[in-house]
C-alpha positions in Angstrom: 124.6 102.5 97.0 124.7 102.8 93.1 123.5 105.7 91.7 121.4 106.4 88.3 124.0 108.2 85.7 123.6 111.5 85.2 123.3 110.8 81.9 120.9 108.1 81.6 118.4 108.7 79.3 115.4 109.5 81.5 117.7 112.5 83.9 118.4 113.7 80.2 114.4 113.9 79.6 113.9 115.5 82.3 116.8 118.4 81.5 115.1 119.1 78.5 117.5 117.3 76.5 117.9 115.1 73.2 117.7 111.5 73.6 117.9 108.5 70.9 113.8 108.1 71.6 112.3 108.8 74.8 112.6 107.4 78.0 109.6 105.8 79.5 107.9 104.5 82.4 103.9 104.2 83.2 102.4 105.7 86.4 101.0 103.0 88.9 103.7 100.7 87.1 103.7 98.9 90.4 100.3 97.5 90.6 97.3 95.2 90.8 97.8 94.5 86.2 100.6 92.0 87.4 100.8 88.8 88.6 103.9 89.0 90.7 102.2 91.7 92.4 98.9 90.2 92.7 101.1 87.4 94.5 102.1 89.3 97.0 99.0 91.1 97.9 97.2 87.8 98.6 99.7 87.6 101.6 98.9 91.3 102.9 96.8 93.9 103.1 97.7 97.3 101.0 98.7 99.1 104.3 100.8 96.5 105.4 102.7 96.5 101.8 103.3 99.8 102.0 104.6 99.6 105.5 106.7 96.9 105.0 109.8 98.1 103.2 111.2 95.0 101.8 107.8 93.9 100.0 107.4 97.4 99.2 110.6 97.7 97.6 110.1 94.1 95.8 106.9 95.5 94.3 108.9 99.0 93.2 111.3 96.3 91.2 108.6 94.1 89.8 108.2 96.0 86.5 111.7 96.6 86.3 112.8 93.4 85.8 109.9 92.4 83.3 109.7 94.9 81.4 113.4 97.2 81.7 111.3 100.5 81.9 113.8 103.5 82.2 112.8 104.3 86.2 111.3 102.8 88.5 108.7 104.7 91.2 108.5 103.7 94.9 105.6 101.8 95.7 103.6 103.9 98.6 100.5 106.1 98.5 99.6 109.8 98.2 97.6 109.7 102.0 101.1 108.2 104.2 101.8 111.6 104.9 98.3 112.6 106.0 98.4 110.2 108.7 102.2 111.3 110.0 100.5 114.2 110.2 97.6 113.4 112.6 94.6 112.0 110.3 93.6 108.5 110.7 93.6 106.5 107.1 91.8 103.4 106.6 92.4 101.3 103.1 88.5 99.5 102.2 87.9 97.7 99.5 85.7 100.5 98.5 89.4 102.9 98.6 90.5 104.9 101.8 88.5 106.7 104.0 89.4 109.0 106.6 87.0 108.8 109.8 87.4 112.4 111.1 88.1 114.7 108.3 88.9 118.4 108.6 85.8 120.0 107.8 85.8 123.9 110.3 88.8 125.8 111.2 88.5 123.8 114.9 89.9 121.0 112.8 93.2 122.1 111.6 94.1 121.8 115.6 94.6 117.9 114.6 96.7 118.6 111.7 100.6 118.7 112.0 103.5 118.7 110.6 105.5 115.5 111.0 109.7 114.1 111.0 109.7 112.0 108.0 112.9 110.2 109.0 110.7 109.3 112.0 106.9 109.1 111.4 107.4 108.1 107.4 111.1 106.0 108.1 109.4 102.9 106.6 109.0 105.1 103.0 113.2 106.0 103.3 113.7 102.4 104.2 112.1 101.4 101.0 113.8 103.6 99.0 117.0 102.7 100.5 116.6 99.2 99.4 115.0 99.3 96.1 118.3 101.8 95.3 120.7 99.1 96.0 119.5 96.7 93.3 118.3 99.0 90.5 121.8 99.7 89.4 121.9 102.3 87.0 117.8 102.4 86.8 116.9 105.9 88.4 114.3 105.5 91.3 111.4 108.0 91.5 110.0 109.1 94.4 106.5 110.6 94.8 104.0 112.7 97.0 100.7 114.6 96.4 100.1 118.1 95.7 98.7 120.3 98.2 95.1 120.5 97.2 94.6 117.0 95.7 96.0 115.7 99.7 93.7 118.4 101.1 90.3 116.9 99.3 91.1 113.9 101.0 91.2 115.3 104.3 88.6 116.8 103.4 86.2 115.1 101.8 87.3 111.6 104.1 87.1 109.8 101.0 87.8 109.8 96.8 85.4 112.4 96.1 83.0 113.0 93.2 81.6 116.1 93.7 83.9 117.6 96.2 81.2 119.5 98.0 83.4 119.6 101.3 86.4 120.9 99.7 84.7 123.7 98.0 82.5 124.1 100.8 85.0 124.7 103.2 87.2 127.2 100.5 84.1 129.2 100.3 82.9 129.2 103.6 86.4 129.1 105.8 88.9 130.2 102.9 91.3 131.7 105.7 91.2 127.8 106.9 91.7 126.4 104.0 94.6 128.6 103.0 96.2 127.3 106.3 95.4 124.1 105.8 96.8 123.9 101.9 100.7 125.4 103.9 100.1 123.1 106.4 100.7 120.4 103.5 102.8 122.3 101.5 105.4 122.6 104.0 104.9 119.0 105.0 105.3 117.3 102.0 108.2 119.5 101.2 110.2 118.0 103.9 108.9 114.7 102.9 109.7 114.4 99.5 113.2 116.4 100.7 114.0 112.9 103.1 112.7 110.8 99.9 115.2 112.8 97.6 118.0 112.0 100.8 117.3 108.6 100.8 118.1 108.0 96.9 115.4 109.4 94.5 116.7 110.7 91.8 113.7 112.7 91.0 110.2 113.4 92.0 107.0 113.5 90.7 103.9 115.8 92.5 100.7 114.1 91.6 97.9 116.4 91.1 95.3 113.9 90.6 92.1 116.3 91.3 93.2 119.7 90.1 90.4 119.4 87.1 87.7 119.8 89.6 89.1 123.3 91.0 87.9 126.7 88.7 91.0 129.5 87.9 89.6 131.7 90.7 90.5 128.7 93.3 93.4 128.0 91.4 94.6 131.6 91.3 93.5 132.4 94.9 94.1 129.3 96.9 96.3 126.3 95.0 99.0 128.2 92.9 100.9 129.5 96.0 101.7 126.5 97.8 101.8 124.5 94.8 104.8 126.8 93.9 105.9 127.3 96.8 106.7 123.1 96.7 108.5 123.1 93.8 110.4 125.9 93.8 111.6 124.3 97.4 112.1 121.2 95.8 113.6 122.4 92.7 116.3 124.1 94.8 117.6 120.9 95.8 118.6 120.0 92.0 116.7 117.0 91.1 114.6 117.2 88.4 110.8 117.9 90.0 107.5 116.6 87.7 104.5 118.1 88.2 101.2 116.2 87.2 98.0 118.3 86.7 95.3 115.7 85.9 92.7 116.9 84.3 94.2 120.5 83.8 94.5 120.6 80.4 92.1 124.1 80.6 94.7 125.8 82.6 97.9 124.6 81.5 98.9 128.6 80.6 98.8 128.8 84.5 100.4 125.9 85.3 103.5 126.2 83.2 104.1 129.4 86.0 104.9 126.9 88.7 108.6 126.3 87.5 108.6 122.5 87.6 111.4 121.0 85.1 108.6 118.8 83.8 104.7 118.8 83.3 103.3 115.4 83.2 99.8 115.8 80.5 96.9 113.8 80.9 95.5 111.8 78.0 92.7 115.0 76.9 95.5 117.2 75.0 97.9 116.2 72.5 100.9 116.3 73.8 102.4 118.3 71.2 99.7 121.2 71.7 99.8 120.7 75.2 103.9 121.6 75.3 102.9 124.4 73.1 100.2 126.1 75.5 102.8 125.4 78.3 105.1 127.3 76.5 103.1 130.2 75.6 103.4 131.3 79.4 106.5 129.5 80.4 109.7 131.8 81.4 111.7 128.7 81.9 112.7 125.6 79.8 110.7 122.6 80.7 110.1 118.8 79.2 107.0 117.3 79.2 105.9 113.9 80.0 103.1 111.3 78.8 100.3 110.7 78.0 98.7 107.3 76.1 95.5 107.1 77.4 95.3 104.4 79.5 92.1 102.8 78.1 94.6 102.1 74.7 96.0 99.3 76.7 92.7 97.3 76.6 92.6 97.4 72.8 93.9 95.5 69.9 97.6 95.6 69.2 97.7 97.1 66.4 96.0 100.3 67.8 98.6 99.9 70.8 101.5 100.0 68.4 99.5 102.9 66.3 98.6 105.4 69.1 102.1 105.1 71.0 104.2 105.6 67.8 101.5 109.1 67.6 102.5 109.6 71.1 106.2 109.2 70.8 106.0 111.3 67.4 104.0 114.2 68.8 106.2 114.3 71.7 109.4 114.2 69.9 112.7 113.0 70.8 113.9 116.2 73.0 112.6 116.8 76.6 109.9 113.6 76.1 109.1 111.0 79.1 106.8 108.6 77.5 104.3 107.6 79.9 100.7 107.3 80.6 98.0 110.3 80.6 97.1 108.2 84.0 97.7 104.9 85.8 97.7 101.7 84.0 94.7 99.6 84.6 94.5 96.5 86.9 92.8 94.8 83.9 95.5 95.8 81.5 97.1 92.7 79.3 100.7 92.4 79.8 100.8 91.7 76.5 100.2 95.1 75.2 102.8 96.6 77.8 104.7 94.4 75.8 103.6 96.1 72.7 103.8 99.8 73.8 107.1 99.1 75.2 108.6 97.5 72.2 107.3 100.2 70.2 108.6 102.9 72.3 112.0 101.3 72.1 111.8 100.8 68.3 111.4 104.5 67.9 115.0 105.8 67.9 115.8 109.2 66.3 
């Protein structure tokens, strides 16, 4: 199995160091904006894709080969590990939806924690494979954060309001505090086996955090958000954390140790490193954040607001990516364009 160098340019992001310009790679990268993938989904449902290993992999190489991004992320989804761990997930057309969430303490009796090399193998398979041809391109692997995962099983479905989640912290916070290290310690195994199986880093994807207040932050997220990545930190490869929709917190956030803090479109990135380093006791790069919605404009704005991205961010401890996933409606084209750009912007 080849490995990614240690000093290809994204590892070097991600340890905080200089680079010639910036590494870069788009969250959902993988997706429903190409054709190839498109393809392939016409074939078999979304489950099936991500329980087949060799499509799976196939779709983690797709944007690899057409556009050379610096890594490549495993093609799966944030809820596999919910169901290793007892929850059935359906994929709708209207997203997934969990029939018997976890709504009283009684519930947490269904939740477990789970063998990834047994109930998740087909995740480890695909990583395994999609590392044998990426060559030197470093493979990310991925998993959700505690509390976005937990409103999920939660709420049974992509929330708006999150009513259930914030019903059951207020109501049954003991539960909830179980049910939060419940996943924590899960999903630290998991992303452990994905690391074992040939990521070269991670990313934690905190897709919901902007719905939570400080209080429920600083009384029920922060420790086993933590608690993750200082377990995942201690196995050496570099660990990003993404706080969507967090830009009010980010003083807080920087206290969880990750050695990169993916920002959302809302902040500058420049003034969002800033307020992470404010609080911060240790060095950290950042990562992003074009707002997705760029990518349906004009080119010229393309070219405009990722130079402003790529200059704000700076050529030191900078990922360029996304401040959220690409869009299915997204014209290659301006991929194209942002990625030429981004390339074009050497030091």
């Amino acid at each position: 199995m080849t490995s990614a160098p240690e000093d290809c340019l994204f590892l070097r992001a991600c340890r905080g160091e200089a680079t010639p310009r910036p590494p870069m790679w788009m969250m959902r990268q993988a997706g429903r904006y190409l054709p190839e993938y498109r393809e392939i989904r016409q074939r078999v449902s979304f489950l099936e894709l991500c329980k087949n290993p060799a499509l799976a992999a196939e779709v983690t190489l797709q944007p690899i080969r057409r556009f050379g991004f610096d890594a490549a992320i495993m093609f799966s989804d944030l809820l596999v590990p919910l169901e290793a761990m007892g929850l059935a997930v359906e994929f709708t057309e209207q997203g997934p939806r969990l029939p018997a969430p976890v709504r009283t303490p009684d519930d947490l009796a269904r939740v477990h924690e789970f063998d990834p090399t047994r109930e998740t193998s087909f995740v480890l398979e695909t990583i395994r494979l999609a590392r044998d041809k990426l060559g030197e391109t470093p493979l990310i692997g991925f998993a959700g954060a505690p509390f976005t995962v937990a409103t999920y099983a939660i709420e049974g479905k992509t929330a708006k309001a999150f009513t259930e989640t914030k019903k059951l912290f207020y109501r049954h916070p003991q539960a909830a505090r179980e049910l939060l290290a419940r996943l924590s310690r899960a999903t630290l195994r998991y992303l452990k086996a994905q690391i074992e199986a040939g990521a070269a880093a991670v990313q934690v994807f905190d897709s919901w955090l902007g719905v939570i207040s400080v209080d429920d932050w600083n009384e029920l997220v922060f420790e086993p958000t933590r608690a993750l990545i200082a377990g995942l930190r201690a196995t050496g490869v570099p660990v990003i954390y993404f706080g969507n929709g967090a830009t009010t917190i980010l003083d807080r956030i920087s206290t969880l140790g990750a050695n990169v803090y993916g920002i959302d479109w809302r902040l500058p990135i420049d003034e969002a490193r800033a307020r992470l380093a404010s609080t911060s006791a240790m060095p950290f790069a950042v990562q992003g954040n074009l707002d997705p919605a760029v990518l349906l404009g004009p080119a010229s704005e393309v070219e405009r607001r990722t130079a402003d991205v790529v200059a704000r961010g700076g050529h030191r401890g900078h990922v360029f990516n996304l401040g959220h996933g690409i869009t299915p409606e997204t014209p290659i084209e301006n991929v194209e364009v942002m990625v030429k750009t981004v390339r074009e912007s050497t030091a």
